[in-house]
N, C-alpha and C positions, 0 to 999 in steps of 0.2 A: 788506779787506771780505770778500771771500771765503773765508778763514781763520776769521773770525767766524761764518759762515754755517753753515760746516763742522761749527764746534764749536756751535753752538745744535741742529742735526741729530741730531748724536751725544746730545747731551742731553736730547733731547727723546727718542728713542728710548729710551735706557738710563731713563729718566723711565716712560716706558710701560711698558716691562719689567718695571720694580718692581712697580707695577700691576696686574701678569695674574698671577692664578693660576695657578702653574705645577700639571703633569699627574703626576701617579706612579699604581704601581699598587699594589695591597693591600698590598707587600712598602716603601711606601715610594722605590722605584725609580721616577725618573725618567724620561719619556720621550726616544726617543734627540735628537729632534727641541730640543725647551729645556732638554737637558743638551748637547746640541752646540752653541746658542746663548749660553748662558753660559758656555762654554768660552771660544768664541771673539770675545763681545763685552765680557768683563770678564777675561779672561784668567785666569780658573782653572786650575787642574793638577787638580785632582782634586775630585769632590762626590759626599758618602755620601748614603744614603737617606734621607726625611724620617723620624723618630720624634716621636711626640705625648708632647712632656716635660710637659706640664701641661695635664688640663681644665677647668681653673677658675683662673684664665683658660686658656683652650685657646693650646696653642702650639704649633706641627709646625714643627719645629727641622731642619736638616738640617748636618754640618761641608761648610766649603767652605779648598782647601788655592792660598795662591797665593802664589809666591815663596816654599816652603818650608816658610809660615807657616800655620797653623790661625787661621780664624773661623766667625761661626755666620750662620747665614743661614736666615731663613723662607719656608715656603712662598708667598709672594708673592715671593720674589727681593730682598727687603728684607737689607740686611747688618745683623745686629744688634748685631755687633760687626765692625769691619775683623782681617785677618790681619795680626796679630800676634801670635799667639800659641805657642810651642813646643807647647803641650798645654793640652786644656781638661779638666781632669781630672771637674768637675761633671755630665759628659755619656761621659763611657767607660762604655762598658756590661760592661766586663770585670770592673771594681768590684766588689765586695758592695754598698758602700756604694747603691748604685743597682739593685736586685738587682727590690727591690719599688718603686720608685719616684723619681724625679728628685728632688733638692733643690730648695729654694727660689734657694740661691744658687750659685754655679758656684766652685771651686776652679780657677786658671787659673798657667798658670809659662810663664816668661822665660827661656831660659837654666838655672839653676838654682835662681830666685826661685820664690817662690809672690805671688800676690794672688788678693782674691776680689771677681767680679761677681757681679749680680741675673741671673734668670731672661730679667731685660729687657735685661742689656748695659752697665746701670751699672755704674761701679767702686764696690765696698763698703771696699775692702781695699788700698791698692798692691800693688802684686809687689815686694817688699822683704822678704820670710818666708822663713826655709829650708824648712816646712811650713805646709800651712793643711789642718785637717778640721772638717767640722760634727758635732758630736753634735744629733740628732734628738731632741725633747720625747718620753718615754716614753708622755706620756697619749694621742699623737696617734692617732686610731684608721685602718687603715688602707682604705679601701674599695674600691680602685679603684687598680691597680699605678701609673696614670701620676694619680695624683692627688699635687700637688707636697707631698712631706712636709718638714712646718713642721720648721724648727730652733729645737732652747733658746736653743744659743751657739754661738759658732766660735769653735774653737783656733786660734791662729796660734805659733811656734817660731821664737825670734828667738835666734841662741845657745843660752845655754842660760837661757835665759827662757821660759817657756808664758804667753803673753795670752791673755785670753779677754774676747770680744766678745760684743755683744750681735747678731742678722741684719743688723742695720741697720748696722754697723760703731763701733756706740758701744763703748768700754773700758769693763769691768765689771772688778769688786774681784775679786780672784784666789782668793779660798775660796770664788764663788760656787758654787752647788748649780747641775752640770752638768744632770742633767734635769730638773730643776723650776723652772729658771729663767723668772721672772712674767714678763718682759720680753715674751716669747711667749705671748695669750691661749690656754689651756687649750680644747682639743676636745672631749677626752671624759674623763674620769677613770678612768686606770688599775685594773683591778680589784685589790681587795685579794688579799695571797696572807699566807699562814699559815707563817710559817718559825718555826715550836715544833717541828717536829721537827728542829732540824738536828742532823747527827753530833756538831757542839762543845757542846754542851749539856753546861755544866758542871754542873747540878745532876742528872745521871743519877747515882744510885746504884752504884759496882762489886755484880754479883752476887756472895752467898756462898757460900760452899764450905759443900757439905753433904757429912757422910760419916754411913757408918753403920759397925756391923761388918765386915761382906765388903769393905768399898772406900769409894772415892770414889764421887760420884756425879756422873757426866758429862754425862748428857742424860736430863732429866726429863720423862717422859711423862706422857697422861692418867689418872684414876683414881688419881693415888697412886703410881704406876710411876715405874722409872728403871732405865737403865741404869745401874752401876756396873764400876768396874775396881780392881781389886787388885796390887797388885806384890810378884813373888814372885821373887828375888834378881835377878835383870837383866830379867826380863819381867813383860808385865802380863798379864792374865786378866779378862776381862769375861763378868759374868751381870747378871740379873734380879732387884731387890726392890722387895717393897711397902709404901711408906716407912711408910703406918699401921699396919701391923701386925709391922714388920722382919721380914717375910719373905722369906725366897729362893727366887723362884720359878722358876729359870734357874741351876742351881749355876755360880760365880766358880770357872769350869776352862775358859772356851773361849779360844783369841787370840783372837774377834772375833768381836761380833754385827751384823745389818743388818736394818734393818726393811721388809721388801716389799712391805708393804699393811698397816692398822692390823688389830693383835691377831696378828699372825706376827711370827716371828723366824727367821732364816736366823742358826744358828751353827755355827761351825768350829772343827776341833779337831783338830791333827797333819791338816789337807790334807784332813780329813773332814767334809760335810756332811749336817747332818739341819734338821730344823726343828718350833717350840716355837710353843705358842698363847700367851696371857698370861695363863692360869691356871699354866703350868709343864706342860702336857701335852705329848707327844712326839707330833708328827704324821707320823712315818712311820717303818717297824719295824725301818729299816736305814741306814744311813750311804753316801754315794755320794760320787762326785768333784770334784761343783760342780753347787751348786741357784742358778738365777737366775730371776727375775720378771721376764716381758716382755708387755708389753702385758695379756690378761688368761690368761696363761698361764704355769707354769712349764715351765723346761728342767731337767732332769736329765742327770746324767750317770753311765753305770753300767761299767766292764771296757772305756774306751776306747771306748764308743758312749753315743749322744743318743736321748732322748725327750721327748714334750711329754706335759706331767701340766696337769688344769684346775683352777681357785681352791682347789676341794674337794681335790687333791691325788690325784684319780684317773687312770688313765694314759688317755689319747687313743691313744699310738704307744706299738710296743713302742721297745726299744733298739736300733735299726738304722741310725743318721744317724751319722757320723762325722763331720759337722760343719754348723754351723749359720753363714749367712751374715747379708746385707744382710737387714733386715725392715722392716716396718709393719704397720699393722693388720689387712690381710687378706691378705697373704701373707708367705714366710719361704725363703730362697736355702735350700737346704740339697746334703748331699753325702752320697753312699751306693751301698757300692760302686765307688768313684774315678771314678766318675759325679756330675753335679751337673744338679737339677733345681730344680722351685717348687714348695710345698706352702703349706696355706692352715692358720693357726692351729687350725683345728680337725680337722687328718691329714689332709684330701682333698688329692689331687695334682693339682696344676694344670699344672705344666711338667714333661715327662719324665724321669726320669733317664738321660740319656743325652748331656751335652757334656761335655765339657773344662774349662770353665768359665761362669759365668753370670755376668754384671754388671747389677742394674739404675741404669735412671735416672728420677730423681724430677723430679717437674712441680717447678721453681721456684718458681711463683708460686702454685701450686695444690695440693694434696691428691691421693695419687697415685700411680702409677707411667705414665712416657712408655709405656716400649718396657723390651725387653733386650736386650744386647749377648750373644750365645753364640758359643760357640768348640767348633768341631768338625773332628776333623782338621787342626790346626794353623790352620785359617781360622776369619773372624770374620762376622758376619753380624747381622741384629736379627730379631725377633721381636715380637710385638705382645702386653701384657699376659695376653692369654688363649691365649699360644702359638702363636698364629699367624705365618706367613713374612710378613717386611716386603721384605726382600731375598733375594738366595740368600747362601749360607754360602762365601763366596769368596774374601774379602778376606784379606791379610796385614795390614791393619790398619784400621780405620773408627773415625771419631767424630765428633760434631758441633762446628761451630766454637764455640758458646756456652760447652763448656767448657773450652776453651781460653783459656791463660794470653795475654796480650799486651800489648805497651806500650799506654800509654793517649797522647793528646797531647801529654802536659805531661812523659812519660821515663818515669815510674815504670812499676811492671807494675800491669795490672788483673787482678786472681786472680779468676774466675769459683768459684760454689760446685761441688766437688766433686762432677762425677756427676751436677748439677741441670741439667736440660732447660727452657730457655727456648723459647714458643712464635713466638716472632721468631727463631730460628736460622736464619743466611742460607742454611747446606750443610753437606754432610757432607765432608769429606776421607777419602780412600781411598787404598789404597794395595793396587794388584793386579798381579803379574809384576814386583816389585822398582819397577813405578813409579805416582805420584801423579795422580790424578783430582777431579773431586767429583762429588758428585749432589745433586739438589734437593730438597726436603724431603717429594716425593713416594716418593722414593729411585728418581728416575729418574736417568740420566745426563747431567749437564748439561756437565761439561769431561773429554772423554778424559784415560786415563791414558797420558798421555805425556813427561811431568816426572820428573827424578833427585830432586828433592824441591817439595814446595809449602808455605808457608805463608801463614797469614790474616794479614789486616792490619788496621786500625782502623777501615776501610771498608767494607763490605760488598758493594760492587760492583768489587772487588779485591781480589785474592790474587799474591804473589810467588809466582813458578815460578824455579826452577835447574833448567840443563843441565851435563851433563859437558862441560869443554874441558879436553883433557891438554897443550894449549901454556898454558894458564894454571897458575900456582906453587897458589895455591890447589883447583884441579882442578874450578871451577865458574863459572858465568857467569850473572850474576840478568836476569831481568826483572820488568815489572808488568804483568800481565795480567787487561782489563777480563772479569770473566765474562758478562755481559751479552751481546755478541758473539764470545766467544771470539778474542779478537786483542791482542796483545801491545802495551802502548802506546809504548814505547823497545826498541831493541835489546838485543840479548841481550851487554852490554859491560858489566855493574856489578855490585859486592858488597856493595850493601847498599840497601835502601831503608826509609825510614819514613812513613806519614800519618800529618801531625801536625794536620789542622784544615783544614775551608775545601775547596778546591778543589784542595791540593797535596800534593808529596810529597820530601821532602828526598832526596834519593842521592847514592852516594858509587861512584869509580869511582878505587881505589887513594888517594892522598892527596888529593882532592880531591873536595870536595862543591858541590854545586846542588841548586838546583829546580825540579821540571817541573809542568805542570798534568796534569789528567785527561787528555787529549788528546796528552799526552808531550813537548807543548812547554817550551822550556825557557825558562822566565821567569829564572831568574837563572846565571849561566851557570854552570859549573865552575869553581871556586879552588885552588888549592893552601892547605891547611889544618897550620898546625904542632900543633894538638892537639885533642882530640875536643871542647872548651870554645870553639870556634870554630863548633858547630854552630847549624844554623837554628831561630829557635822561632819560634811564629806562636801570633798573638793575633785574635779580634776587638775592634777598639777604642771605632770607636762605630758603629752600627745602618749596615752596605752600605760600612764602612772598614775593610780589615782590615790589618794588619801582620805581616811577616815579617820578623825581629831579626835580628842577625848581628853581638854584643858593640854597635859604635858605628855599624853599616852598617844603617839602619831602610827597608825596602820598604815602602812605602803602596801599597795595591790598591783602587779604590773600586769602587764597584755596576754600574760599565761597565766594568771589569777593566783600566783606564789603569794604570799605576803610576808611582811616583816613588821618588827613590833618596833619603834624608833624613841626611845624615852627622854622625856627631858628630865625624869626626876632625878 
C-alpha cells in the first residue's frame, strides 16, 4: 500500500510538471531553478534552449538528452517524442536545410537508419533508410524565418533505390516532379523568370569575320569604327578603320592599341607611346614611355620621371615623380626624390614628401581612405588622411588585426581583403624594442609590449602571446591571453592554440591535444594524438547544444554548460 502511495505522488507531481510552463529567457535558456528540476526528477543529462520551430501552429521545441539518447520536449515539459534517438537531424540548426526555417517534418536516425517524424512526434517514416531529405515546394513564399516551410516530397535511400514520398508518408511514382508536386496545396506561385538568355542557346549565330584591306577586324566600334590587326611575318600590327569609307584612320604599324575613354587611343610602338583621336589626329607632339588613364587623369611618363596631364591632355605636374603608387579618386601615393608622399589628382600636395614609405588603407565597407601607414627611419606609425599624427612613428612594425590572414573555425584560412580597414577592428598589433604589444583603436596602449611574438585568434577578446624558454627544443612557450584584463588564461606550457566556436579553444602541448574554456578550464583533458586527423571540431547542433567531435568521441555541452561524452566506439 505504501508503495502505491509513493508511486501516485511521483505521478501526480511529474503530472503537474508537465502542466507548468516552464521559465527561459530571450536566449531560450532555461531557468537554473526547472532545468535543475527536470534534471533531477526525469533524469536528463542534458537540455538545449527552447527554439520556436513553427508559428503556425506555434511550437517552442527544446532537445532533451537521457541515456545518451536525443528527444524533443516542449516548452510545457511535455515529451513529444521519448529519447530515442541518435540525432534529430530536422531540428540541427547547423544545417542549410534549416537555415530560413524548420520543416514540417523531422528527418531522425537510429544508429545508422534514418526515419521521418511530424513536427508533432508522429512517425511519418520508420528508421529503416540509409538517407531521408525533404525537398521544399518552390512556390512556398517565405515570411517569417520560423514559419514551418511546407514540403513537395521526401527522399528516402534505401540501397540504391531513391523513394520518394508524399509529407504524409504516402509512396509516390518515382518520375514524380520534385517541386511541383500537387500532393502539397500551393502558397503562392512562384514568379516567373525568363531563361532566353542562357549561354546554351543554340540558336545564337557564330559572329563573322570581317576583314578589310589592312587586317582583320577585331573589335568593332561605334560610328563605323574598328580596330583591325595585320600580320606581318611572325607579328601583328594594329590600327584604325572606317569600315564605310575603308579608311585608315590609325596606320596598321603599331603592337597595340587601347582605348581610354571614347574617341582616344593610347598606341604603342617599339616601347613608345603617343595618343590618337578617332578622326586619326595625333594628340600630343612627341612620343613618351608609358601613357595611362586613371580615374579622370592621365599619367605620363618622360627620361624615367612621372607627370599628370588632364582629359584635354594638358600638364597639371611637370616631370618630377618617379613613381606613382596606391590611388582613388582624390588622392594618389606618389615618390619623389626617394621620398614618398600624397598628392591629390589635380598636383596639390597633401602628404609631405618626406618617409620611406607610404601605405594606405581603404574603408572596407565604405568609400575612402582609413588612415596611412608611413615609415620613417626605419619605424612605422599612422597618420590620418589629411596628414595628421595618429600615433608616433615608433614602431618596427604595426597593423591592424582585420587585415590579418587567420583560420577561420572550420580549418581553412579566412583571407581578409588586402589593405581594407574594417570598422569593427578589435586592435592594432605592434611590435616595439624587438617585442609585441597591442593598442586600441583609439591607438591608445591597451597590452604592453612584452611578448617574443603575439598573434590574433578567431576571437576578439583573445590573442596568443609566445615567450622565449631555451629548455624548450622549440625555443618558445604559448599562451592565451584574455585582453579584456590583461591576464593570461593557462600557463605559459603549450605550442599551439585554436578557436574553433563557442566558448572554447583546442591546444596542443607536444603530442597531445585538449580543450579549455574561456576561463582556461580544461573541459576535455589532454590525449595523446597519433595524427593531426584526431583534432577537435566543434559545431553548434541545435539552439543552447553544442558539440565538440573527436573522429568517434562526441562532447555534448548544453546551455547550463553540463556536458556528456557520447561514443561511437
Amino acid at each position: 500500500m505504501k508503495k502505491i502511495i509513493i508511486l501516485l505522488a511521483l505521478f501526480i507531481t511529474s503530472n503537474q510538471f508537465a502542466q507548468t510552463k516552464l521559465t527561459y529567457d530571450k536566449n531560450g535558456v532555461l531557468n537554473k531553478v526547472d532545468y535543475d528540476k527536470l534534471i533531477g526528477t526525469k533524469k536528463y543529462q542534458l537540455i538545449s534552449a527552447f527554439d520556436t520551430v513553427s508559428m503556425k501552429p506555434l511550437l517552442v521545441y527544446a532537445i532533451y538528452v537521457k541515456n545518451n539518447k536525443f528527444g524533443i520536449l516542449d516548452n510545457n515539459a511535455k515529451e513529444i517524442t521519448p529519447a530515442i534517438y541518435d540525432g534529430i537531424e530536422g531540428l540541427n540548426i547547423s544545417y542549410t536545410t534549416v537555415m530560413f526555417g524548420f520543416h514540417e517534418n523531422y528527418p531522425v536516425k537510429i544508429g545508422k537508419k534514418y526515419g521521418l517524424i511530424s513536427n508533432t512526434g508522429k512517425q511519418i517514416l520508420p528508421v529503416q533508410y540509409d538517407y531521408i531529405h525533404n525537398e521544399e515546394k518552390r512556390s512556398v513564399k517565405r515570411i517569417h524565418k520560423k514559419d514551418v516551410v511546407l514540403d513537395s516530397v521526401v527522399v528516402a535511400n534505401l540501397g540504391n533505390e531513391e523513394l520518394i514520398f508524399s509529407p504524409k508518408g504516402k509512396l509516390l511514382k518515382k518520375n514524380v516532379d520534385i517541386e511541383n508536386n500537387d500532393d502539397v496545396p500551393v502558397i503562392e506561385e512562384s514568379r516567373d523568370r525568363d531563361y532566353s538568355c542562357s549561354r546554351n542557346n543554340t540558336d545564337e549565330k557564330p559572329s563573322v569575320k570581317i576583314t578589310t584591306p589592312y587586317g582583320n577586324v577585331y573589335q568593332k566600334l561605334d560610328n563605323n569604327l574598328a580596330l583591325v590587326q595585320n600580320k606581318v611575318d611572325k607579328f601583328y600590327f594594329q590600327g584604325l578603320v572606317d569600315l564605310s569609307t575603308n579608311k585608315v584612320l590609325i596606320p596598321v604599324e603599331f603592337n597595340y592599341i587601347t582605348i581610354p575613354e571614347k574617341g582616344k587611343f593610347i598606341v604603342v610602338k617599339d616601347k613608345k607611346f603617343n595618343l590618337y583621336n578617332e578622326k586619326g589626329e595625333l594628340l600630343l607632339p612627341e612620343t613618351y614611355e608609358n601613357i595611362d588613364k586613371f580615374n579622370k587623369i592621365y599619367r605620363l611618363k618622360k627620361n624615367g620621371k612621372l607627370a599628370i596631364f588632364d582629359l584635354d591632355l594638358k600638364p597639371i605636374t611637370d616631370f618630377i615623380y618617379d613613381e606613382f603608387g596606391s590611388a582613388s579618386i582624390d588622392f594618389m601615393v606618389a615618390k619623389k626624390d626617394k621620398k614618398y608622399g600624397v598628392i591629390h589628382p589635380n598636383g596639390t600636395e597633401i602628404i609631405p614628401f618626406e618617409y620611406e614609405n607610404i601605405e594606405p588603407y581603404f574603408n572596407r565597407y565604405e568609400t575612402g581612405i582609413a588612415f596611412y601607414k608611413v615609415k620613417l627611419n626605419a619605424k612605422e606609425g599612422f597618420i590620418s588622411k589629411e596628414g595628421k599624427p595618429l600615433t608616433e612613428i615608433i614602431y618596427e612594425s604595426i597593423v591592424p588585426e582585420c587585415t590579418i590572414e587567420e583560420h577561420s573555425p572550420y580549418g581553412e584560412m579566412t583571407m581578409p581583403i588586402d589593405h581594407d580597414y574594417h570598422n569593427k577592428n578589435a586592435y592594432f598589433i605592434y611590435k616595439k624594442d624587438n617585442k609585441y604589444g597591442l593598442l586600441d583603436n583609439d591607438f591608445k596602449n591597451l597590452i604592453p609590449n612584452e611578448y617574443d611574438y603575439l598573434q590574433k585568434s578567431y576571437h576578439n577578446d583573445f590573442v596568443f602571446v609566445s615567450k622565449k624558454d631555451s629548455s624548450k627544443k622549440t625555443n618558445d612557450i604559448m599562451s592565451i591571453l584574455n585582453i579584456r584584463n590583461n591576464k593570461t588564461i593557462v600557463p605559459f606550457d603549450y605550442n599551439y592554440f585554436k578557436y574553433f566556436g563557442g566558448n572554447y579553444f583546442m591546444i596542443s602541448q607536444g603530442k597531445k591535444l585538449g580543450v579549455c574554456d574561456f576561463d582556461g578550464k580544461m573541459i576535455i583533458p589532454m590525449n595523446d594524438v597519433s595524427d593531426y586527423n584526431e583534432r577537435f571540431y566543434y559545431n553548434k547542433i541545435y539552439k543552447g547544444l553544442e558539440i565538440i567531435d573527436k573522429r568517434k568521441d562526441n562532447y555534448y555541452i548544453d546551455s547550463q554548460k553540463n556536458m556528456i561524452l557520447i561514443s561511437d566506439k
